[in-house]
N, C-alpha and C positions, 0 to 999 in steps of 0.2 A: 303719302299723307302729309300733309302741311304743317310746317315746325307749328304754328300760332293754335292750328286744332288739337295739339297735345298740348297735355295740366302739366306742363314741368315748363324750368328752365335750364338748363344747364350751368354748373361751375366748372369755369375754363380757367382759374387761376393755379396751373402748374400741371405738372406730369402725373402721368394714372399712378395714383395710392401712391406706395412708399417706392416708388420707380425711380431710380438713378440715372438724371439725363446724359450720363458719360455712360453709362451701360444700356444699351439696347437690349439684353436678353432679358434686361428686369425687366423691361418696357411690355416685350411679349410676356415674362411672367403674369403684371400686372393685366392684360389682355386676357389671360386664361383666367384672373379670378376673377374679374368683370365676366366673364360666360359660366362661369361657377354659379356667381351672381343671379344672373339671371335666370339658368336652371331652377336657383328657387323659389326666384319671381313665377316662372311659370309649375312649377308645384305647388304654388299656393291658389294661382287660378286653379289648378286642376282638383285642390282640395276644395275649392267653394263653389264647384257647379251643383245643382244648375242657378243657383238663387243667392247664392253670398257671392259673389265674384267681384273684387275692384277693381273698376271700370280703370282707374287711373293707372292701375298697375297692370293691364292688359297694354293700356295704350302704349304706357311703356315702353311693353316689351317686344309693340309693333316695330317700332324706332329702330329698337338695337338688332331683330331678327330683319328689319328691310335693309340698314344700314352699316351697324355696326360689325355687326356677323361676315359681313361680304368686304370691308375693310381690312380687316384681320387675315383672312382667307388668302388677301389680295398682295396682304404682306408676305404672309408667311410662304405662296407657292411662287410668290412674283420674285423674294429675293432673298428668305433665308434658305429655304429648298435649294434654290440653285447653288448657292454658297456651298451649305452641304456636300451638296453632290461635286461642287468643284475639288474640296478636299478630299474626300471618299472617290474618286475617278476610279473606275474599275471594279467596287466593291459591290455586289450582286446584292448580298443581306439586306445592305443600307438603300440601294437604287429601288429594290421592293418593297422596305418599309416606307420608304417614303410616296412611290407610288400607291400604295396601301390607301394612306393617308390623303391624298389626293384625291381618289375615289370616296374616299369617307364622307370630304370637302362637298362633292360633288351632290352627292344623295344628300346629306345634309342643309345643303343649300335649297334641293327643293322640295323637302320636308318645312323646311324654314316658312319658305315663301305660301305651300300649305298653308299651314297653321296661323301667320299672320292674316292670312286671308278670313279664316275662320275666329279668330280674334278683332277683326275691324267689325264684323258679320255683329260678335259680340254687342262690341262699343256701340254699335247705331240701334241696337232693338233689345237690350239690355237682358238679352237671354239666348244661349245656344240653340241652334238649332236641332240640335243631333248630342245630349249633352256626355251619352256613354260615347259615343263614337271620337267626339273632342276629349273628353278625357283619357280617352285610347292615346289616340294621337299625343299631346301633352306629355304623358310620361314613356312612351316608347323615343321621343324625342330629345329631351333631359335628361333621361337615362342612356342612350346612345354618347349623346351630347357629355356627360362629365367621363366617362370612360376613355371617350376619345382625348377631352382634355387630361388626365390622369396620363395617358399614352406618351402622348405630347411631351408632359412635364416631364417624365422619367426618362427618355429616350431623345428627344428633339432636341429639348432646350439642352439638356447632360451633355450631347453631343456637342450642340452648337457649342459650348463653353470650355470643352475641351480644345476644339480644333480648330474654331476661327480666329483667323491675325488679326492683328491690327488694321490693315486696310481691308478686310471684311467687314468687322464690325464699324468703322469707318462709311462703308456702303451703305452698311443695314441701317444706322443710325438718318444716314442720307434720306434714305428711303421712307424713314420715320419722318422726318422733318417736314420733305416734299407732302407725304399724306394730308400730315397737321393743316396745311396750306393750303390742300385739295379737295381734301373727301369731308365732310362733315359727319362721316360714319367713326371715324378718327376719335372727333370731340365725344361723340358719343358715347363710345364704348370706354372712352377713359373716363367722363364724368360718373357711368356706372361704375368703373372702377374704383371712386373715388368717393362711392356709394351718393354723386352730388343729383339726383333727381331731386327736385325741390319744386312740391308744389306751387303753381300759381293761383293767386288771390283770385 
């Protein structure tokens, strides 16, 4: 969907929330409660179908489920995972926790891509089609969705900050930068983090 057909604009002025550009793990901290975020962007669709629903905060959360969701994902299995697993070499627990997660990624992604479909459906005829079946969906999705991040935060990041050097986070920070540059799913999910959706006039 096209940035000018969504009511926001983005604030790009600095790092997601209270993110430490010399630390990367705050960076994905920051990352996890930008999808917290939106979790209850989309509980709050879920609580106004069929007939109270804001349009603008659907549109929204097309954005960050087409874009910024797959960003994140992109990071976390493209270059913290493998870091992980570079330190952990041989460790079975942590090789299936994190293929765990990866699979989670996976289903989650097109759950994602779902429900944004049935969210744009939303936006253009200003009423669900199906509105128990989308409320289904919505919080089987949210509710997956904060667990996983909850998983994440006690386990992933814990790990990653005990056992990544220097030139790991070094990489990962890379890898951050490169996105910024690249992906606009990037901007997005950190202007959510930064709670900067601002409507336009």
């Amino acid at each position: 969907m096209p940035e000018d057909s969504q009511h926001l604009r983005l604030v790009e002025d600095g790092l997601a929330g209270s993110a430490d550009a010399n630390d990367p793990i705050s960076i994905l901290e920051a990352d996890h409660a930008a999808k917290l975020r939106l979790c209850e962007c989309l509980e709050n669709v879920a609580d106004g179908l069929p007939h109270s629903v804001d349009v603008r905060v659907a549109e929204n959360c097309i954005q960050i489920l087409r874009a910024g969701l797959p960003a994140h994902v992109a990071l976390e299995e493209g270059v913290l995972f493998p870091l992980i697993r570079r330190r952990f070499r041989g460790d079975l627990a942590t090789a299936q926790l994190l293929q765990q997660l990866e699979l989670e990624h996976s289903s989650d992604d097109l759950f994602a891509s779902e429900i944004a479909d049935e969210l744009e459906l939303l936006a253009a005829v200003r009423t669900p089609r199906n509105p128990e079946m989308m409320g289904y969906m919505l919080r089987g999705f949210f509710t997956s969705l904060r667990r996983h991040v909850e998983w994440e935060n006690a386990i992933v990041l814990s790990l990653a900050r005990r056992l990544l050097i220097i030139d790991d986070l070094a990489e990962l920070t890379a890898a951050i930068e490169k996105q910024r540059r690249e992906d606009p799913g990037r901007k997005l999910l950190e202007a959510l983090a930064e709670e900067g959706f601002i409507r336009k006039d």
